[in-house]
VEXMAR-667296 format. One record per residue (C-alpha): x, y, z; residue number from 1; residue in one letter. Coordinates in steps of 0.2 Angstrom, whole numbers. Example, Ala and Ser with C-alpha at 12.3 -4.5 7.8 and 13.67 -1.06 7.14 Angstrom:
% VEXMAR-667296
c1 c2 c3 num residuo
62 -22 39 1 a;
68 -5 36 2 s;
***
This chain:
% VEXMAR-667296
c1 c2 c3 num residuo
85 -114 195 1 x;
69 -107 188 2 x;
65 -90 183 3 x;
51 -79 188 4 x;
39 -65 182 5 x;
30 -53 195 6 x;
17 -42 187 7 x;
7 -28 195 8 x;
3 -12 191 9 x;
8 -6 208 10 x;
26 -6 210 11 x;
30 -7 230 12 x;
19 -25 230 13 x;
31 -31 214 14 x;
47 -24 225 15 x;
40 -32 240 16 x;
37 -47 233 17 x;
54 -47 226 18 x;
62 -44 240 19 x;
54 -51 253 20 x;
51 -67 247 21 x;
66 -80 250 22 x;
66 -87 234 23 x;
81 -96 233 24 x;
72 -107 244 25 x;
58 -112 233 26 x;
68 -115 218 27 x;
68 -100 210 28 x;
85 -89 202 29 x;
80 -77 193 30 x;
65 -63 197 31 x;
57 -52 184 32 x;
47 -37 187 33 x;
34 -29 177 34 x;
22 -14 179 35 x;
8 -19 165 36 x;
4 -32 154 37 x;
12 -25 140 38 x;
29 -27 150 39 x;
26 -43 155 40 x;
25 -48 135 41 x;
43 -38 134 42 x;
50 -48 148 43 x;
42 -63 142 44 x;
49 -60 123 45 x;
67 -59 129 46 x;
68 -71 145 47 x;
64 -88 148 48 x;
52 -87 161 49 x;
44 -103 170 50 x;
30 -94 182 51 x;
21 -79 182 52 x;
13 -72 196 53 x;
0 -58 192 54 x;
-12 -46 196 55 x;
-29 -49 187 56 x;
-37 -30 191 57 x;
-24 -20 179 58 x;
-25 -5 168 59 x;
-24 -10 149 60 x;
-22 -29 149 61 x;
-30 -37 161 62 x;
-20 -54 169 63 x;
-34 -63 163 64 x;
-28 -59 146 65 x;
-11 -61 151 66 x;
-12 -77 155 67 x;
-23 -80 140 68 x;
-8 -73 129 69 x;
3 -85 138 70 x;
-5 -101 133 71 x;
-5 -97 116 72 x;
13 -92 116 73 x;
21 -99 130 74 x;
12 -114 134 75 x;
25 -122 148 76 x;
24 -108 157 77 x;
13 -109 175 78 x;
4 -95 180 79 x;
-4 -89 195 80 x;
-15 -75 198 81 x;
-19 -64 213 82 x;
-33 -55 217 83 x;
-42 -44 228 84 x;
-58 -48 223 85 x;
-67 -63 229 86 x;
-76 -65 211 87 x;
-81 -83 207 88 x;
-82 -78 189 89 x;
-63 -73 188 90 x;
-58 -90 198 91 x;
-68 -99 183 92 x;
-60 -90 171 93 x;
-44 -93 177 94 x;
-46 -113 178 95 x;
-52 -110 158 96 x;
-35 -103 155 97 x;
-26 -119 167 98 x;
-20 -106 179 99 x;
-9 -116 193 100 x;
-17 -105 206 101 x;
-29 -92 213 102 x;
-23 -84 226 103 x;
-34 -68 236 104 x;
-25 -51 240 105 x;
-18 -49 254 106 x;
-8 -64 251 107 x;
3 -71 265 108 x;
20 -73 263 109 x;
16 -91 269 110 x;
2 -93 255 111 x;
12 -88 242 112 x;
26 -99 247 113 x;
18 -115 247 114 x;
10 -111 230 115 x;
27 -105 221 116 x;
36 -120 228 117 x;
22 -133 221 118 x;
20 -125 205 119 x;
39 -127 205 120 x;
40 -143 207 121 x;
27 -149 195 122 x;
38 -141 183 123 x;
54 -150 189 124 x;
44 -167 188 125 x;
38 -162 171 126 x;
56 -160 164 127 x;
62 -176 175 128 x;
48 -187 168 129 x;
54 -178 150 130 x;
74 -182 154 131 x;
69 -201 159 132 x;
76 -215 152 133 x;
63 -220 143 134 x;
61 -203 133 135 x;
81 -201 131 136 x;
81 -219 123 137 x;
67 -215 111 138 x;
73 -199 108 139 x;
91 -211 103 140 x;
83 -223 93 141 x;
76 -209 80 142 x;
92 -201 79 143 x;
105 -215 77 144 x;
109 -210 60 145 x;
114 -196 66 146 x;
125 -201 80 147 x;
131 -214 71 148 x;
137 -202 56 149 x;
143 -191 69 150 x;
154 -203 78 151 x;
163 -209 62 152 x;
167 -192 57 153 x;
174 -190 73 154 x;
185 -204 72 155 x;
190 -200 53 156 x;
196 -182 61 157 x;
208 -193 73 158 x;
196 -193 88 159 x;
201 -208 101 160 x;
192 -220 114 161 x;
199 -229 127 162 x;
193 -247 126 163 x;
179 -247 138 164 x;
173 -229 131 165 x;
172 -237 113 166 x;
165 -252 118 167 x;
151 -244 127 168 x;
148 -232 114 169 x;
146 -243 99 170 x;
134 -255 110 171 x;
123 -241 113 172 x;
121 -235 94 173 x;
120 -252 91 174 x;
136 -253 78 175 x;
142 -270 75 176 x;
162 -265 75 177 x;
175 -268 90 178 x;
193 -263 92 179 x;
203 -275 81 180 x;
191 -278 67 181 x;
198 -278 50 182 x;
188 -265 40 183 x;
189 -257 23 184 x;
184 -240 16 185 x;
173 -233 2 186 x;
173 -216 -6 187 x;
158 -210 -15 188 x;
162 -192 -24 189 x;
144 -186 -33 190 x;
148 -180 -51 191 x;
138 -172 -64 192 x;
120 -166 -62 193 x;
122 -172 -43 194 x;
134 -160 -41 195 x;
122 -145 -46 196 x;
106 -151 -34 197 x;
103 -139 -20 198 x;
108 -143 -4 199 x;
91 -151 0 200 x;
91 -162 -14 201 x;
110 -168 -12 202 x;
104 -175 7 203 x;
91 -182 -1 204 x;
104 -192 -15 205 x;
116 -194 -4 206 x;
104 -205 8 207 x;
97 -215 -7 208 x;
114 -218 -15 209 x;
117 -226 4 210 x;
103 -237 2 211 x;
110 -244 -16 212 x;
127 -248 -5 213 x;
115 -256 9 214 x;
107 -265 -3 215 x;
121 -273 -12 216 x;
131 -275 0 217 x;
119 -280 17 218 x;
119 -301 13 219 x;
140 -299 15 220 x;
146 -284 25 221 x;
143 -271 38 222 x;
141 -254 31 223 x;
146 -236 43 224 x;
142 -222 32 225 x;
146 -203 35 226 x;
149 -188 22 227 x;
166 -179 27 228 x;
172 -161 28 229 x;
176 -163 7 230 x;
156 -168 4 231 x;
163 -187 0 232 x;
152 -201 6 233 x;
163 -212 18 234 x;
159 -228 18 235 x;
168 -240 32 236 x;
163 -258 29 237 x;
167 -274 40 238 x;
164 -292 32 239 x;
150 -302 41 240 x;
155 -318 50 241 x;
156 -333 35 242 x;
140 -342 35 243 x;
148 -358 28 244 x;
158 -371 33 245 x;
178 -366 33 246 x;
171 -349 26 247 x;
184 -333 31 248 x;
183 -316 32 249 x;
202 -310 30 250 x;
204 -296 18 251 x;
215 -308 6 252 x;
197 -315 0 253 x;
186 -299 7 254 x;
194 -287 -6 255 x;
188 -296 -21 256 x;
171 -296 -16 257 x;
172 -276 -10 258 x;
177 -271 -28 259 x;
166 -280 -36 260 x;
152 -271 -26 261 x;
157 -257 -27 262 x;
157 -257 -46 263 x;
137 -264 -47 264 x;
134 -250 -35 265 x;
140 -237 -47 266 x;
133 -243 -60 267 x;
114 -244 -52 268 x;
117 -228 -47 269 x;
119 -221 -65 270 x;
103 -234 -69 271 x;
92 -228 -55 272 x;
98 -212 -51 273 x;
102 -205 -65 274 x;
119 -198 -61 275 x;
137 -203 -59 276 x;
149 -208 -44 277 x;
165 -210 -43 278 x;
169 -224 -32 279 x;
190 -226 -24 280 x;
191 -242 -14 281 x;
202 -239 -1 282 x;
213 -248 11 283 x;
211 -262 23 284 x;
216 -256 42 285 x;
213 -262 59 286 x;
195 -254 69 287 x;
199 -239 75 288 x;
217 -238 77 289 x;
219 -235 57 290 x;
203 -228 53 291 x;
210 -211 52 292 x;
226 -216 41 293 x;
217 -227 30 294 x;
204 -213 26 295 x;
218 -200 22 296 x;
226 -213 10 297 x;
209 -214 4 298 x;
206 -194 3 299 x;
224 -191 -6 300 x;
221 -204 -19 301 x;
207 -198 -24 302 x;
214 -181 -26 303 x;
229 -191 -34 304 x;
221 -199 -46 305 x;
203 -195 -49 306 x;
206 -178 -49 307 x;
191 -168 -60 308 x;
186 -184 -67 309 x;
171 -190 -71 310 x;
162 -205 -65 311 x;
180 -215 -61 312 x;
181 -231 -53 313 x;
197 -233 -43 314 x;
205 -246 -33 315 x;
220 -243 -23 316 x;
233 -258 -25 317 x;
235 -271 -10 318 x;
253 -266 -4 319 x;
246 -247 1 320 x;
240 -254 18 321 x;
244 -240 32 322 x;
262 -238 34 323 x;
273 -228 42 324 x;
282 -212 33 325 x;
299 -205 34 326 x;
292 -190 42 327 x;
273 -191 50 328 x;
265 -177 54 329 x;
260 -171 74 330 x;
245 -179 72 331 x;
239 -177 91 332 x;
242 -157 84 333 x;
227 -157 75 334 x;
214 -172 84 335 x;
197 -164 89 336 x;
196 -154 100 337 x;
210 -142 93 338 x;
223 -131 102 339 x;
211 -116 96 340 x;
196 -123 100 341 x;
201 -129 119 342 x;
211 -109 120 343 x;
195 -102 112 344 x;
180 -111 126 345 x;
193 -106 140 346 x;
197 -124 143 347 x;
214 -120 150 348 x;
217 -139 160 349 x;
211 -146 144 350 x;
224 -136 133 351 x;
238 -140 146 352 x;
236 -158 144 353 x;
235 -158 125 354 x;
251 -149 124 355 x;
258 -163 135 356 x;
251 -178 123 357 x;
257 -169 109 358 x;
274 -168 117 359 x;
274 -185 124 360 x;
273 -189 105 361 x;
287 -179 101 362 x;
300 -184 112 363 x;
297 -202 108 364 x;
302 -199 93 365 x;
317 -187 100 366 x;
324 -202 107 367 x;
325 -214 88 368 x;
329 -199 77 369 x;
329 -179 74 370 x;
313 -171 71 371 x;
316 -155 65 372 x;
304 -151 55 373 x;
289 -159 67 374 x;
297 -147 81 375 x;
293 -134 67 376 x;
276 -139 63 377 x;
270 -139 83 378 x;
280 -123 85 379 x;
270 -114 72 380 x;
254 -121 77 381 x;
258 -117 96 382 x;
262 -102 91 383 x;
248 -99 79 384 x;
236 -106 90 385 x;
243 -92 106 386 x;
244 -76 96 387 x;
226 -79 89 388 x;
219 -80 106 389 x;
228 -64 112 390 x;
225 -54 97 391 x;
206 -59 99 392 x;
205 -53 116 393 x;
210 -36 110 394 x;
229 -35 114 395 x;
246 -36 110 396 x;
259 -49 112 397 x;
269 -39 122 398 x;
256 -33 133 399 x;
250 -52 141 400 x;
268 -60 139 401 x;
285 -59 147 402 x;
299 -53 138 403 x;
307 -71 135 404 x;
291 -79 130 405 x;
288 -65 120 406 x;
305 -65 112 407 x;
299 -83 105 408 x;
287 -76 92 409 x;
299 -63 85 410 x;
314 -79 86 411 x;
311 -97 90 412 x;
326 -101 103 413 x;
324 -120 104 414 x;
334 -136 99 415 x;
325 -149 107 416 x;
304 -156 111 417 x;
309 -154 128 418 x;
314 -134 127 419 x;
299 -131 116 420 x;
285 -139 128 421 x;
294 -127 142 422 x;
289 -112 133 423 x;
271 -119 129 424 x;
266 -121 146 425 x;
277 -105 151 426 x;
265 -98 140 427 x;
250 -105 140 428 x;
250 -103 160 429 x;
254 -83 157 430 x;
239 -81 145 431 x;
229 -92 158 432 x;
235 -78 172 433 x;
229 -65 161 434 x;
212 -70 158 435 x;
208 -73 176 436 x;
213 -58 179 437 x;
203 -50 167 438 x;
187 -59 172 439 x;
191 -54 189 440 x;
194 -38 186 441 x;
177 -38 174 442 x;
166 -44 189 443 x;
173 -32 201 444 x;
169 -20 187 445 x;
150 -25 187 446 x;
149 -26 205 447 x;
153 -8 207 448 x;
144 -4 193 449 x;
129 -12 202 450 x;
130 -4 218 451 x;
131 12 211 452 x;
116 11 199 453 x;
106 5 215 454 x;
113 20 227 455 x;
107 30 213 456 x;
93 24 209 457 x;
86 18 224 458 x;
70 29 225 459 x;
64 24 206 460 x;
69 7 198 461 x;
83 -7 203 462 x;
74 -20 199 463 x;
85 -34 194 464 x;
80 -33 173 465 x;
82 -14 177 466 x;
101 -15 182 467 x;
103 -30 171 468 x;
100 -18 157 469 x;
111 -5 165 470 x;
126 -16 165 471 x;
120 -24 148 472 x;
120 -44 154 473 x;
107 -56 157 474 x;
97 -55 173 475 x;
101 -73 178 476 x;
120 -69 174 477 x;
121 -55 182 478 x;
113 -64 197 479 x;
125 -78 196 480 x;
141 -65 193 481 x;
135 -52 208 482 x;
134 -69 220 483 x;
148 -76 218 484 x;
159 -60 220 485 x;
150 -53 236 486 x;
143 -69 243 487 x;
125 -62 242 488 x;
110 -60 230 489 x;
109 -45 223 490 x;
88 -45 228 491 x;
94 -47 244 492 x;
109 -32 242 493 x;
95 -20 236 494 x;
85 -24 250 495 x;
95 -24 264 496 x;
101 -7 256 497 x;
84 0 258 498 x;
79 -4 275 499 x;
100 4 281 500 x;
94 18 274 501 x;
79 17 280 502 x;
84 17 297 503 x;
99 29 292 504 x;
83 42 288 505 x;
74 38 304 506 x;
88 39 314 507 x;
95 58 305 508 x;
81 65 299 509 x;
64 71 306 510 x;
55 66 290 511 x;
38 55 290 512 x;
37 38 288 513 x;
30 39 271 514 x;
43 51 264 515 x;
55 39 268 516 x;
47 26 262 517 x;
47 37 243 518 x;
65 42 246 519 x;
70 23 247 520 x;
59 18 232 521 x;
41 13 243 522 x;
25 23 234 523 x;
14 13 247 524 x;
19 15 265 525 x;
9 -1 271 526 x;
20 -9 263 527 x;
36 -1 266 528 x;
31 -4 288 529 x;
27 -21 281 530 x;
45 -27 274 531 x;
54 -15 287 532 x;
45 -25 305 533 x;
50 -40 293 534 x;
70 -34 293 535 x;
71 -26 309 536 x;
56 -35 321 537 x;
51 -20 325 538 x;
37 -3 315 539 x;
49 14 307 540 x;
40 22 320 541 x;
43 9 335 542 x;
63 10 327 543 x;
62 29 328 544 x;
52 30 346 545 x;
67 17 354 546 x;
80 28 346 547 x;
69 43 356 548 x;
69 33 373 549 x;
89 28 371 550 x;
93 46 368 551 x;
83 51 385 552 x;
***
């Protein structure tokens, strides 16, 4: 939902306005208050506000100006002036400055209404026309590139499809790859003077030295290209189908053909560049099942046997296809999102079913062999992954685990996948406990803390940016947080608060109307009578007079 700014100089019409107004119902979830222009830039400066509603007569800055200082900052933002003055020269003024509205003081409830609700939704069909189709795919089409890039450095981290997911993906950033395809891998290291460009002029190598690989390589093969987490260019590349007759496209007579490209392409870019590659031609593997393992191979080679060495050509042999090892690694351990990541964003369903796919792996390979030391590795990265979470939050082991779980930590007490997966989700679902508790607790914290800002402060400020402030959180926040614990907006809290003691005054006290008004935070007593009929259907005084006649 929206946000909105009132602004007068006179603060009972801002806090009538605020509370009287249901604005929930015109699409509005957050209201800002202001007292001056000056405020209003404040408020504007640190909240992203999509109307404004102000007065145009005010001390200092006028909302002429304003709205004038709007534009040139804020130029999405719809304004809408008010005014007790039926001055033609001010209505032109503020159709100069493309003010939604012009609306005369006393405004009606019903007046202001229907202009906030159709300002509001020129605004929503501005951002639907922006979020169409249309946009979205131009806004694609000038970033594949990227997404392209970003979607193979996903997969070389491990990331995974299903087969419709993939398939839908690669059609729409227009990659000609699909499961099953037999692909090969380049890695580009940037030597010598390359090395010592800024980080600006390395982007700017790294997509040239990409468009030598396009250009040698474009009449035979499909190229992917990414730079990886080690600041290599990776370069996965798929053999066209064969234009001739009886032509194949098996990595028997592929191979031959990649080598030799990849030699002419480090030798134009020590001609045309003036700089030196290293180029390691990797492994051939199936699309995207082996992409991961056949990048690896790649990445160790290169440390292997490239080492600090300049300008080296490598390729690795034919038999160092993807295999399996005596001992793999848990790779499901470390496939984006990680453990820490999931624990870190609160994802606690998410975390839970990771653990299970990593122990899915596990004990299908409990049932063929002992795996020891894989039970190892996800035990200290389970266990890695837990502490760090709790020590983040501030606290002790001890303090957020059970004894047995805790007892884990201090001396790891299992034999089997099977044990270790029941004190992974033992855990993970205590530490999941603790931190709804905590936010619990931390909401029923701020609601109290709310409540008694506003008793307190009832006869000065409780505007929502005023408490907001008090409880140091963002007014929308705040809004959100004080809702969905107590089941009512916290404008409507303040207000109904107000008029109860209101009544509480008229009903104990022989004080006039308009000193209790000021004592629940009205300086003008029209308006005070105003929102009071409005609550009760009936004057303070006409409240106070029945009260009289029951007594009788």
């Amino acid at each position: 939902m929206l946000q909105i700014l009132l602004v007068d100089d006179e603060r009972s019409v801002v806090e009538t306005l605020a509370e009287t107004i249901p604005w929930a119902e015109c699409g509005i979830g957050a209201v800002h208050e202001a007292l001056s222009g000056a405020m209003a830039l404040e408020v504007l400066e640190n909240n992203a506000i999509d109307v404004v509603i102000t007065d145009i007569r005010m001390p200092g800055m006028s909302g002429i100006e304003l709205i004038t200082h709007i534009q040139r900052r804020w130029p999405n933002i719809r304004s809408i002036l008010l005014s007790g003055y039926a001055d033609f020269e001010y209505a032109k003024q503020a159709i100069a400055q493309q003010t939604f509205d012009y609306l005369l003081k006393p405004v009606s409830d019903e007046d202001l209404i229907d202009s906030v609700t159709r300002v509001v939704g020129q605004i929503q069909a501005k951002w639907e026309e922006a979020a169409s189709v249309q946009k979205a795919l131009y806004a694609l089409n000038e970033n594949l590139p990227l997404l392209r890039s970003t979607m193979l450095s996903e997969l070389l981290a491990g990331k995974t499809y299903a087969a419709p997911a993939l398939a839908d993906k690669l059609q729409l950033l227009d990659l000609p790859y699909s499961a099953q395809d037999e692909i090969n891998l380049l890695l580009v290291r940037m030597e010598e003077r390359f090395a010592d460009l800024s980080a600006r002029e390395q982007a700017l190598m790294e997509y040239a030295i990409c468009n030598i690989v396009s250009e040698v390589m474009q009449d035979e093969f499909h190229i992917w290209p990414t730079r990886d987490a080690h600041d290599y260019i990776v370069i996965i590349v798929k053999r066209k189908a064969a234009t001739s007759e009886g032509g194949t496209t098996d990595a028997a007579t592929s191979r031959p053909l990649v080598e030799r490209y990849a030699a002419q392409i480090q030798t134009n870019v020590h001609n045309y560049l003036k700089g030196a590659v290293s180029i390691l031609v990797g492994g051939w593997g199936v699309f995207p099942a082996q992409v991961r393992d056949i990048y690896d191979q790649a990445v160790r080679s290169m440390r292997q046997k490239m080492g600090h060495g300049q300008g080296l050509f490598v390729m690795m042999p034919q038999d160092a296809e993807p295999a399996d090892a005596a001992v793999n690694a848990v790779w499901s351990l470390y496939e984006p999102p990680t453990l820490l990541h999931l624990l870190e964003a609160g994802r606690f369903d998410d975390v839970e079913s990771k653990i299970r796919r990593i122990f899915d792996e596990l004990l299908q390979a409990d049932e063929h062999s002992d795996v020891p030391e894989q039970l190892i590795e996800a035990y200290h990265v389970l266990a890695g992954a837990f502490a760090y979470l709790i020590h983040k939050n501030g606290k002790q082991l001890r303090a957020v685990l059970p004894d047995e779980a805790y007892r884990y930590f201090q001396s790891p007490a299992y034999s089997t996948a099977a044990q270790l997966l029941d004190w992974a989700l033992r855990t993970l679902h205590r530490i999941r406990e603790d931190a709804d508790r905590e936010l619990q607790d931390n909401h029923s914290t701020i609601v109290r803390s709310v409540r008694s800002f506003v008793d307190r402060e009832l006869a000065r400020d409780v505007s929502l940016p005023a408490i907001a402030g008090h409880v140091h959180l963002h007014p929308v926040y705040l809004s959100k947080v004080y809702k969905t614990e107590t089941g009512e907006a916290l404008t409507e809290y303040v207000y109904r608060l107000r008029m109860e003691k209101a009544a509480f005054y008229l009903r104990t006290t022989a004080s006039k109307v308009f000193e209790i008004a000021e004592l629940v935070g009205y300086n003008n007593t029209a308006y005070f009578i105003r929102v009071f009929k409005k609550f009760f259907d009936v004057t303070p005084q006409e409240y106070r007079d029945g009260l009289h006649q029951q007594q009788g």
